[in-house]
C-alpha positions in Angstrom: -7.2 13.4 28.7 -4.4 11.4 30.5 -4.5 14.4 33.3 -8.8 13.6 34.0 -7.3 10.2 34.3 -5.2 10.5 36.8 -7.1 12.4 38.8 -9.7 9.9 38.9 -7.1 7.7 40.2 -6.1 9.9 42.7 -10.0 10.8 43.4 -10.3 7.0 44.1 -7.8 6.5 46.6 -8.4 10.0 48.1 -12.5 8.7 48.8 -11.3 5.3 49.8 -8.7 6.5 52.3 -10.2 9.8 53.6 -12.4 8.0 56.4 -10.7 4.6 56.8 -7.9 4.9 59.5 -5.5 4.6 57.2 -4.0 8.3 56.2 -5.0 9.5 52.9 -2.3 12.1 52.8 -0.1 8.7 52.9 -1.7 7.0 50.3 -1.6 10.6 47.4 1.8 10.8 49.0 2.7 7.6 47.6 0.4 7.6 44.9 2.3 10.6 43.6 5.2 9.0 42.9 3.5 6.7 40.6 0.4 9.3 38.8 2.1 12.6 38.9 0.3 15.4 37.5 2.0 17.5 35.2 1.3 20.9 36.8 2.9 22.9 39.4 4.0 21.7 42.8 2.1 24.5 44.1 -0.9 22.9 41.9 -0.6 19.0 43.2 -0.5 20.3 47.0 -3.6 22.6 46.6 -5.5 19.6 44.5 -4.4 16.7 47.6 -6.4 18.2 50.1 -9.6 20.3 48.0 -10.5 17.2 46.5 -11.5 16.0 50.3 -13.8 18.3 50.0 -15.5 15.5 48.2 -15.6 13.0 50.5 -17.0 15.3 53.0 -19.8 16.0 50.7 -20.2 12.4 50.8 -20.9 12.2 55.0 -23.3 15.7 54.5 -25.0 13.8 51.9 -24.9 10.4 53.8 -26.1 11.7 57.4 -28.3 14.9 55.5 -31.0 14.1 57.7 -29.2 13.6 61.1 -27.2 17.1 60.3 -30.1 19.2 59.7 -31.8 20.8 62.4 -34.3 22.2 60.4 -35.8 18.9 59.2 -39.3 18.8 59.1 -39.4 14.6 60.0 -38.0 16.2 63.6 -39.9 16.9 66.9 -38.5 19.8 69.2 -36.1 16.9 71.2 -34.6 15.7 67.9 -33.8 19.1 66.7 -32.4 20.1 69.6 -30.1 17.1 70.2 -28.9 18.0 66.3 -27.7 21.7 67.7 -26.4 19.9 70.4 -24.3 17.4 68.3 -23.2 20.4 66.0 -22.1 22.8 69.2 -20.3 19.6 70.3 -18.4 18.9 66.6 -17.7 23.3 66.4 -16.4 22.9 69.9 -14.5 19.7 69.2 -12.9 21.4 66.2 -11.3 24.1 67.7 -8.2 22.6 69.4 -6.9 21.7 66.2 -7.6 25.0 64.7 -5.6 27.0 67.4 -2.6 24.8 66.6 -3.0 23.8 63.0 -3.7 27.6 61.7 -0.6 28.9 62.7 1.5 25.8 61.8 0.0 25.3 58.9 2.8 26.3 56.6 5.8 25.0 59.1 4.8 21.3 59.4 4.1 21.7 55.0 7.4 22.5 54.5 9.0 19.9 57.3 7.1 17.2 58.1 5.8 15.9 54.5 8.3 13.3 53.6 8.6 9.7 53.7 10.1 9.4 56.6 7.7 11.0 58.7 4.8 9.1 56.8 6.1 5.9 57.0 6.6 6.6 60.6 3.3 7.7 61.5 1.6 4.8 59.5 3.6 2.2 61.5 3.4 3.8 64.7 -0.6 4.1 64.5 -0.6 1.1 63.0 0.9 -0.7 66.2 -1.5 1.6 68.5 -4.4 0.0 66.9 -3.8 -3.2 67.6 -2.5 -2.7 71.3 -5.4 0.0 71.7 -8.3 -3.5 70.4 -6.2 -5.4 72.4 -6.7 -3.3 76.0 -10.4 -2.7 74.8 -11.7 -6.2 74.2 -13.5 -6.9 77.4 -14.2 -3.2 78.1 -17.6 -2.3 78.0 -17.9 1.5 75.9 -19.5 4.2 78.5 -21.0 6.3 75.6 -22.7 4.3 73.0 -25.2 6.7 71.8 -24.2 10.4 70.1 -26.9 12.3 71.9 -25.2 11.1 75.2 -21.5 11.7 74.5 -20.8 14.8 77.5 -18.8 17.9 75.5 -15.4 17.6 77.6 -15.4 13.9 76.2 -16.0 15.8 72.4 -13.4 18.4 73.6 -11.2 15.4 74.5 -11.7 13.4 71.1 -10.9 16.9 69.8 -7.6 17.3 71.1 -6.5 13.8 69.2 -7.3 15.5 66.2 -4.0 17.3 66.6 -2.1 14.5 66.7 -3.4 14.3 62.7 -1.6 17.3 61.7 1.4 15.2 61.6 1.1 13.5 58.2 0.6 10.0 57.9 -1.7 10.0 61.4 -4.8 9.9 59.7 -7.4 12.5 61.0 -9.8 9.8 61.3 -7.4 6.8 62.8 -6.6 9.6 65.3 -10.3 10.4 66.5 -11.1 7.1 66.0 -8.7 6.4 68.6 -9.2 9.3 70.9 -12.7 8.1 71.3 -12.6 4.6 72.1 -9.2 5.5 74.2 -11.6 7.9 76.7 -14.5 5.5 76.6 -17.3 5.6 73.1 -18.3 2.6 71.6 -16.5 1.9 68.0 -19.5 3.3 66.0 -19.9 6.6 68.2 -16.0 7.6 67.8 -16.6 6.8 64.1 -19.7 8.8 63.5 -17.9 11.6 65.8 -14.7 11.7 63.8 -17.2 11.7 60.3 -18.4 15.0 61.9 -15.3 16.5 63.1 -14.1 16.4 59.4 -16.8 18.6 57.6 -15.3 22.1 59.7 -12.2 20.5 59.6 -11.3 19.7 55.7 -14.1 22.4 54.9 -11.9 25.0 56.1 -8.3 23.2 55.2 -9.4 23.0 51.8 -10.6 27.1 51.5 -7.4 27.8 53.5 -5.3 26.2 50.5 -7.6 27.5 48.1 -7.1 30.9 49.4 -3.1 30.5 49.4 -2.8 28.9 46.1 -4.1 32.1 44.8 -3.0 34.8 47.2 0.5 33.5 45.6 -0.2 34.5 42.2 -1.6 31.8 41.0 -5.0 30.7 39.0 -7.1 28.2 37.4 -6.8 27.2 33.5 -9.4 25.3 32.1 -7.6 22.0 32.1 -6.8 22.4 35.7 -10.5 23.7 36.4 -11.3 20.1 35.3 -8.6 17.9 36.6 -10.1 19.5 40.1 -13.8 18.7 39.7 -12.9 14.8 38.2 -11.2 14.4 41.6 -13.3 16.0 44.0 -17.1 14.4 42.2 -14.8 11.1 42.0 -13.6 11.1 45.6 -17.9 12.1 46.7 -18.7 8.7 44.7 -15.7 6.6 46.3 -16.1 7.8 49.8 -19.7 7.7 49.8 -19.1 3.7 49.6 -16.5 3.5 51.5 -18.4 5.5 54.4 -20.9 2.7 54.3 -18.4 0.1 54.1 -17.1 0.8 57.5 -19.8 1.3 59.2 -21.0 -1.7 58.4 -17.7 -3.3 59.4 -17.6 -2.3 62.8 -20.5 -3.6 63.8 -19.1 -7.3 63.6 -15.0 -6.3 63.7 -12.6 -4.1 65.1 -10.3 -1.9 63.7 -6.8 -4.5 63.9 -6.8 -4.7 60.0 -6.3 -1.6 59.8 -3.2 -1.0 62.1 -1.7 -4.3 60.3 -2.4 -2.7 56.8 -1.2 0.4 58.0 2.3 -1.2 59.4 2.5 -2.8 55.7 1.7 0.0 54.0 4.4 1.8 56.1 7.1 -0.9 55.7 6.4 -0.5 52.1 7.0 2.9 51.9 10.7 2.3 53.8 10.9 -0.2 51.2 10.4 1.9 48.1 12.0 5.6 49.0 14.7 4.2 51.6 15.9 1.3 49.5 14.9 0.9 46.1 14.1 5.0 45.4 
């Protein structure tokens, strides 16, 4: 029982942090010091990034309707601009598939530590702010989806590498990418949403798939622990989804690079002095 508690903990931070710019592989990073499960290492890594897959049920479920190009409340225009918007996220997508794929394993086995989190939380953190600072009294040249050209989605694409490193946050790195080559706030939002249903779709299967090329398999307990996350990280991120898009409408995003420098300060705090 203690197990399907903890992973509702950790199902909780993952949907709160997954789409804030704040790095949810940061926040379970941390987390894990303090709600461990008591399974395998190989376990714990496969469960911190399938129970995304949660929170990106949460944006399918959220935007079902904008997603769907076979929905009947859509003339011939609006179902074309939705295989439009999906040949610019597939498109988008693939820079950090050519580099991720094959690195996959390397930057697992040398770049998840504190350092490199704390790092990347406090550099990103400072980017924000400078980045809201320069874009004050800059007026966005793409504030509608339909509109955004594919060599600016390629180009928003390309900072999506920059979230391999963990820490970055996949959406603080989009997020930024877009507003950096000219959408408004709410475009590079909804674009990054989109970018992560190929994207954590197919990290997720990728760590399914090696979890059990390697030998290993499901028990019943496990089976569980994996579905409480995931269903509680759909729930969480749902809110949080509408949260921030609310938010931006009246604010920028320089809480979240101060929270982020915090957060990061904290983490030099705990593991570099007190750990």
């Amino acid at each position: 029982m203690i197990e399907i508690f903890k992973a509702v903990i950790l199902g909780i931070i993952e949907g709160i942090t997954e789409f804030l710019p704040i790095s949810s592989t940061g926040h379970l990073y941390l987390a894990n010091e303090f709600v461990k499960l008591k399974e395998s290492t190989s376990f714990i890594n496969m469960f911190m990034v399938v129970i995304q897959v949660g929170a990106i049920m949460a944006v399918i479920a959220l935007y079902f309707n904008k997603l769907n190009p076979w929905a009947h409340s859509k003339n011939y225009l609006e179902r074309h601009q939705t295989w439009i918007l999906w040949e610019k996220v597939l498109i988008a997508v693939l820079p950090s598939v050519i580099i991720g794929l094959p690195l996959n394993d390397w930057l697992d086995a040398h770049l998840t530590s504190w350092q490199v989190i704390a790092t990347t939380l406090i550099a990103y953190g400072i980017l924000f702010i400078v980045i809201e600072n320069f874009n004050h009294q800059r007026t966005p040249y793409f504030s509608d989806l339909n509109h955004l050209p594919i060599k600016i989605a390629v180009l928003i694409g390309l900072f999506q590498i920059l979230s391999l490193v963990p820490g970055t946050s996949r959406s603080g790195a989009t997020i930024l990418g877009g507003i950096l080559v000219g959408t408004s706030r709410y475009v590079a939002t909804e674009f990054s949403f989109f970018l992560a249903i190929p994207t954590m779709f197919g990290a997720s299967l990728l760590k399914i798939a090696k979890y059990l090329i390697h030998g290993n398999s499901f028990t019943g307990i496990q089976s569980v622990v994996l579905l409480t996350g995931t269903a509680v990280s759909f729930i969480v991120a749902y809110l949080s989804i509408k949260f921030l898009l609310n938010y931006i409408k009246q604010n920028d995003f320089k809480v979240f690079g101060w929270y982020r420098i915090i957060l990061g300060i904290a983490v030099v705090a705990y593991f570099g002095l007190i750990h």
